[in-house]
C-alpha positions as CSV (number, residue, x, y, z in Angstrom):
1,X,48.1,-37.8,-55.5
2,X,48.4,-39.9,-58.7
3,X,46.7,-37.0,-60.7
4,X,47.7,-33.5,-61.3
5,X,45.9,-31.0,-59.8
6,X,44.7,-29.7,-63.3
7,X,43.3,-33.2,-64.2
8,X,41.5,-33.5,-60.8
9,X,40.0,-30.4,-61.3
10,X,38.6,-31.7,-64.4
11,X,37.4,-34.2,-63.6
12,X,35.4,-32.5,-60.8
13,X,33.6,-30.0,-63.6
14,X,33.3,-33.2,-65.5
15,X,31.5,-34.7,-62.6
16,X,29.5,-31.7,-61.8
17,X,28.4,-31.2,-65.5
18,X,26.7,-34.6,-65.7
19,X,25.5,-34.1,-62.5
20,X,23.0,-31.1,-63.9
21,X,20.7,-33.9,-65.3
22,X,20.1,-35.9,-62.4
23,X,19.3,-32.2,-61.3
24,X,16.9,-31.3,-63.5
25,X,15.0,-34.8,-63.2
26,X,15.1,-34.1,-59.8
27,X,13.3,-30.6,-59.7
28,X,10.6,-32.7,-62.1
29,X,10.2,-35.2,-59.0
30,X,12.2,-38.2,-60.0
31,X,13.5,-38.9,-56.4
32,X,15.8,-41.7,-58.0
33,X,17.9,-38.5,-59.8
34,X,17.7,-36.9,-56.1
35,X,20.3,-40.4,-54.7
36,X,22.0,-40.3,-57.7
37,X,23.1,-36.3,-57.5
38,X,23.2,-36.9,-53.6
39,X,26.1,-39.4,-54.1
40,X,27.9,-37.6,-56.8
41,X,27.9,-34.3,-54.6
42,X,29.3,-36.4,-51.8
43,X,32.2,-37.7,-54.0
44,X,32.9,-34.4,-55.5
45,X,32.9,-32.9,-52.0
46,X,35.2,-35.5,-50.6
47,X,37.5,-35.2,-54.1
48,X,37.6,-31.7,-53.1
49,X,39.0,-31.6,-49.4
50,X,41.3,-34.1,-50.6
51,X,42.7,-31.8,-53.2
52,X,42.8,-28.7,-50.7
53,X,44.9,-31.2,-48.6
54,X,47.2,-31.8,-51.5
55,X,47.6,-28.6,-52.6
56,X,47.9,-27.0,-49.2
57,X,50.9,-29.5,-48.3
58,X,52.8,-28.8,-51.6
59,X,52.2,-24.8,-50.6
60,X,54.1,-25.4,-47.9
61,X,56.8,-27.4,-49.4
62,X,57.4,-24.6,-51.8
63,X,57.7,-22.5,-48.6
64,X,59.9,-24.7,-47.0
């Protein structure tokens, strides 16, 4: 991973924190803001197995 894990993490609370807008216009009915959270949940969950993966693998590194 080009990133350290601290960064990536970051990065995800960054993501999640402009996210709460699209949210809010969403509860109001704006069914745009409902794609737009949609596809930043999706990259945020995929960001997030990949980092599990990464940090599991140097886990067992350290163990190794």
């Amino acid at each position: 991973m080009s990133t350290t894990t601290t960064e990536t993490v970051t990065t995800l609370i960054n993501s999640l924190t402009e996210a709460l807008d699209d949210a809010t216009k969403h509860s109001d009915g704006n069914n745009a803001a409902g794609g737009r959270l949609r596809k930043t949940l999706q990259e945020v969950a995929t960001t997030c197995k990949t980092l599990r993966r990464a940090v599991q693998e140097e886990r067992n590194t350290r163990k190794g």
